[in-house]
C-alpha positions in Angstrom: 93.2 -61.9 -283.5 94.5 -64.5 -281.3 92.2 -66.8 -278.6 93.4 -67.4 -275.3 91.0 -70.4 -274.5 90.8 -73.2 -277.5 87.2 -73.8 -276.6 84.6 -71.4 -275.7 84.4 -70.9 -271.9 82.2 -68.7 -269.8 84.3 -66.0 -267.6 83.0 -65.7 -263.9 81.5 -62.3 -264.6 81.3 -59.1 -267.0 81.4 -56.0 -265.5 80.1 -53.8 -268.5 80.6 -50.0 -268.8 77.8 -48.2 -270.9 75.0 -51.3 -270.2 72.8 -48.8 -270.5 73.5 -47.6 -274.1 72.4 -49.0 -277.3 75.7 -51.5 -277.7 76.5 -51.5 -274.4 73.0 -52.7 -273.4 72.7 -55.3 -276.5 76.0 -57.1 -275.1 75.0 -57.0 -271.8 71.3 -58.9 -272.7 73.6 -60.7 -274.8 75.8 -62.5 -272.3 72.9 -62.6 -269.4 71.2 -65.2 -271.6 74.0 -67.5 -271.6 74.0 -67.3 -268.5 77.3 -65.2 -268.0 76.8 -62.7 -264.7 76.3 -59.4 -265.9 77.2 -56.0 -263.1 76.0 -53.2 -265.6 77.9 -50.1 -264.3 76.4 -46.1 -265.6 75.5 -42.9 -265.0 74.5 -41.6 -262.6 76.1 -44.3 -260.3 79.0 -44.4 -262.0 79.8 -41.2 -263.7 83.4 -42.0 -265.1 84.0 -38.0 -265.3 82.7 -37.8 -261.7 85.1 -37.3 -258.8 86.4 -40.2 -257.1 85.5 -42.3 -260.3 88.6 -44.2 -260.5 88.2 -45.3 -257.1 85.1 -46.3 -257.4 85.4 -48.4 -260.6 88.8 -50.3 -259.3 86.7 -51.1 -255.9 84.1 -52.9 -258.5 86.4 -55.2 -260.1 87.9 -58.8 -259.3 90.9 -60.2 -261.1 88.3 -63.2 -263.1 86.2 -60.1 -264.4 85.8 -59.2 -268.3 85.7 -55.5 -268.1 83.4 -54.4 -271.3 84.2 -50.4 -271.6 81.2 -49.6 -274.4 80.5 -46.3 -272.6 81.3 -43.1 -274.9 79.9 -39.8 -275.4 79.2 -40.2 -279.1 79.5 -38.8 -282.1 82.6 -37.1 -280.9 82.1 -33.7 -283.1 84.3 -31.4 -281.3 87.2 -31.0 -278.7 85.2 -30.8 -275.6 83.6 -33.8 -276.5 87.3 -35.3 -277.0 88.2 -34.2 -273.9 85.4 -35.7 -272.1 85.9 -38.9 -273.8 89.8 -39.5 -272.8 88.9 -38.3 -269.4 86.3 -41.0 -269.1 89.3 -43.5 -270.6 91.9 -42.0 -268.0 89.2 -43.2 -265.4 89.2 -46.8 -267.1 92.9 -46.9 -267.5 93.2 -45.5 -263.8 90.9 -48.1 -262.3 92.9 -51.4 -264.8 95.9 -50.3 -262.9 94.6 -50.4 -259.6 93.2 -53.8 -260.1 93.6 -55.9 -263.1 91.2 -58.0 -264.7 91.2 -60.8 -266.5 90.0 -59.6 -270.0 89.2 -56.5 -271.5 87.0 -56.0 -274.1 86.5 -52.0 -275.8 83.9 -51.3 -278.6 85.9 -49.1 -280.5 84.2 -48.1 -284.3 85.5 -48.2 -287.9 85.8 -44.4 -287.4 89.7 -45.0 -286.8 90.7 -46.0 -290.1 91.7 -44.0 -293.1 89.5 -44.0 -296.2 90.3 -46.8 -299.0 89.4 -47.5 -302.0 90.0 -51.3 -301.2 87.9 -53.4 -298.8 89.4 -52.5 -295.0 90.7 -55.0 -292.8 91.6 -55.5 -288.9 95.2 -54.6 -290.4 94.1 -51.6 -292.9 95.7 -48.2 -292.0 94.5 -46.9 -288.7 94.7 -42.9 -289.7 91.7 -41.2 -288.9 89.9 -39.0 -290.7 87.4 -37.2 -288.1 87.7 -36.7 -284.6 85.3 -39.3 -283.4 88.2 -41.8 -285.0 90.8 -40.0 -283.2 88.6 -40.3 -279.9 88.6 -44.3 -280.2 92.1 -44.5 -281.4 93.2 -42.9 -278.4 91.5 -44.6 -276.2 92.5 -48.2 -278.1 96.1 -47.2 -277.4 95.7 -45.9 -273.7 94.0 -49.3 -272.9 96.7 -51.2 -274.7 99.2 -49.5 -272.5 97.0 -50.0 -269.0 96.0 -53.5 -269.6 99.0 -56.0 -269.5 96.3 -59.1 -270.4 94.1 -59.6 -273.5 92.6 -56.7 -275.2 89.7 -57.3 -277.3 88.9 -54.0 -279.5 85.8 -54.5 -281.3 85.0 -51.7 -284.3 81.8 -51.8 -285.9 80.8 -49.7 -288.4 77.1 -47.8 -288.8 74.6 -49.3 -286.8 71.3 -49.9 -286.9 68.8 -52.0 -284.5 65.2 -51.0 -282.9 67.0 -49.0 -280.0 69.2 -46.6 -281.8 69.2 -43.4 -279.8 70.9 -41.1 -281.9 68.7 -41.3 -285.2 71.2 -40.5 -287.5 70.9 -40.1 -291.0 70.4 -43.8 -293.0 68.6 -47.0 -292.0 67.4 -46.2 -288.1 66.1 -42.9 -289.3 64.5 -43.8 -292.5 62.8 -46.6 -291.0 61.1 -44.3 -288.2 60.1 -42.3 -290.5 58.6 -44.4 -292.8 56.5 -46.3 -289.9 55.3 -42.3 -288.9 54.2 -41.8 -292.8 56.5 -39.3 -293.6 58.7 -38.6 -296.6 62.2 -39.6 -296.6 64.7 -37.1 -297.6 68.1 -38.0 -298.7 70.9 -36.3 -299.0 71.3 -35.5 -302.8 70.5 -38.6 -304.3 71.7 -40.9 -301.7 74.5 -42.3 -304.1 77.0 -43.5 -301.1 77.5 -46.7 -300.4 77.9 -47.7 -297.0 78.5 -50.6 -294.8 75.5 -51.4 -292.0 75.7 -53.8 -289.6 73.0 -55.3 -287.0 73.4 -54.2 -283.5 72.4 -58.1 -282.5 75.5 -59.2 -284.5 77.9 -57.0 -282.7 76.7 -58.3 -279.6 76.8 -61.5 -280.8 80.7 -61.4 -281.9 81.7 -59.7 -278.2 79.9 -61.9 -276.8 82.3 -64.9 -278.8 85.1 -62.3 -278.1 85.0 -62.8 -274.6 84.2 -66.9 -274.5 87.3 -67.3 -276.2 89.6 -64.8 -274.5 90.1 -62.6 -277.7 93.0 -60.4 -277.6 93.1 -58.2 -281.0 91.0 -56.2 -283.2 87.8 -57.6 -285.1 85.7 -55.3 -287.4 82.1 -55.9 -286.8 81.3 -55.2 -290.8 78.5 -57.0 -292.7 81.5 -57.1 -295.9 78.0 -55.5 -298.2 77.6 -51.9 -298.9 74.5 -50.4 -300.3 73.3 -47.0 -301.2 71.2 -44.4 -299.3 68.7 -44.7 -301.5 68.6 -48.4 -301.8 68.0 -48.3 -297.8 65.4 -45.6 -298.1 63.1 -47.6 -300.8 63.6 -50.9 -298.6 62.3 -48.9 -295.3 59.3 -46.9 -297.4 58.5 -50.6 -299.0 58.1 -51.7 -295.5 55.2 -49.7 -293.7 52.0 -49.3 -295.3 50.6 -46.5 -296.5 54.1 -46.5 -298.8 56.1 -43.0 -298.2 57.7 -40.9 -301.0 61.5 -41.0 -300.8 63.3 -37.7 -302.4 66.5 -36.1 -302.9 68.0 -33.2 -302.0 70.8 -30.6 -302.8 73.9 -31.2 -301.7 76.1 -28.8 -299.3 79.1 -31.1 -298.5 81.1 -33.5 -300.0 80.1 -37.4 -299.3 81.4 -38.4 -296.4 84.3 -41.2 -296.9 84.2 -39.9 -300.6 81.1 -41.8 -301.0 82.2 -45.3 -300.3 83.4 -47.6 -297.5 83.7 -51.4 -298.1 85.0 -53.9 -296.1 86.2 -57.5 -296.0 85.3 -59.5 -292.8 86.9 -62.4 -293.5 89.6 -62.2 -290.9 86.3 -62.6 -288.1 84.5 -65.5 -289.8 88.0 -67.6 -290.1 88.3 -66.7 -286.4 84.8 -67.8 -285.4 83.5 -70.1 -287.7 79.7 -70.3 -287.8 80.1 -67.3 -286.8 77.6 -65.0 -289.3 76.7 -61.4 -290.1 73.4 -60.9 -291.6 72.8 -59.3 -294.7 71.6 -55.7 -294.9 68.3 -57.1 -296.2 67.6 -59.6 -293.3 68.9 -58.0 -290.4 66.2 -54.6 -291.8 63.6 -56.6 -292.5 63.9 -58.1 -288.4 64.2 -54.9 -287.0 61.2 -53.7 -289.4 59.3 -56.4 -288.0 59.9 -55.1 -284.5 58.9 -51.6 -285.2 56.0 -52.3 -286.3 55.3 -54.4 -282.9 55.8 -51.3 -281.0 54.2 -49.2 -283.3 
């Protein structure tokens, strides 16, 4: 990661793509309140697969904008998704030739890198694994090669927050189901351990990202992992009357081979104060706030 400004300085305007999704939307209420003007771009206005998209897109842009591009069909499971995915990128990259910007920001994931024993880093192997990896990677490299200025790639890996729309399996879906009084069910004993990071901290590091004019990668990582299970009991402890949490049989392998650490030192040495929250805290919050709209 390298800064372009030495200090922190607010850009003229962020143009985000995907202000409407669940990261998309948390950076976008993330730079309005500081003040930062915010055009949120989506479907259906702006349909990036639509016709005429690239057009569109380039006419939207002014050479002091940050262009945010957190707008993905996600998880990518299978080609057509691919496809759709790139095409939405080819839009992108179409539009940053047209008319450049002056920073680019992507929220790519930790899907692109291949599986370690060792803590991953910003400069760990990029091979991945899955699809979805292959997807960001893709689109990383076709931004890198439309975009002559600073590139900021952001990759978190799995995360959780109040509006997670997908309700995958671990800490957004145990919780929900713990505040409906249901069991949770884990898949076999929920032995993996896995890194979880808040969506209000991911926001929080794009929105330093773009103050200082970051150009690199940074792995939004918490640098903890936990178990399944240890995420299950802390939801069921949570929400009154207390559910049961169970296993299961297994039918796959565990996913990364049941383990995926990190080390996010390279982001706090680039940002000091800079903080993720631990698994614990960041939960408990967003525990807090589901029982508010509960």
């Amino acid at each position: 990661m390298k800064h372009v400004f030495a200090t922190q300085t607010r850009p003229a305007r962020a143009v985000v793509l995907g202000a409407g999704g669940f990261i998309g939307g948390a950076i976008a209420r993330r730079l309005e309140v500081a003040g930062i003007p915010v055009r949120r771009l989506g479907r259906p206005d702006h349909d990036l697969m639509a016709s005429g998209a690239t057009s569109r897109l380039a006419d939207e842009l002014r050479p002091d904008d940050v262009l945010v591009f957190a707008s993905a069909k996600a998880p990518c499971k299978d080609l057509a998704m691919l496809r759709e995915n790139i095409l939405m990128a080819e839009t992108v990259c179409g539009a940053l030739a047209r008319r450049s910007v002056a920073h680019v920001l992507y929220v790519s994931s930790d899907a692109v890198y291949k599986d370690s024993s060792s803590p991953l880093t910003e400069v760990s192997c990029a091979e991945p694994g899955a699809l979805h990896g292959v997807m960001h990677l893709a689109r990383e490299v076709a931004l890198r090669a439309s975009h002559a200025g600073p590139l900021a790639i952001l990759r978190p890996t799995l995360v959780y927050g109040l509006d997670d729309p997908h309700n995958g399996y671990g800490p957004n879906r145990f919780r929900r189901v713990a505040a409906a009084g249901k069991e949770i069910v884990l898949f076999g004993e929920g032995e993996e351990r896995r890194d979880h990071v808040d969506v209000e901290d991911v926001a929080e590091l794009a929105y330093r990202m773009v103050l200082m004019r970051t150009d690199g990668a940074a792995n939004a990582v918490s640098g903890e992992v936990v178990s399944f299970r240890e995420l299950a009991e802390f939801a069921a402890s949570a929400f009154e009357p207390r559910v049961a949490v169970k296993g299961s049989p297994r039918t796959g392998p565990m996913p990364h081979d049941g383990y995926r650490p990190f080390d996010n030192r390279a982001v706090l040495d680039a940002f000091p104060g800079f903080q993720f929250r631990g698994w614990k805290e960041g939960l408990a919050r967003v525990h807090e706030l589901q029982k508010g709209a509960r």
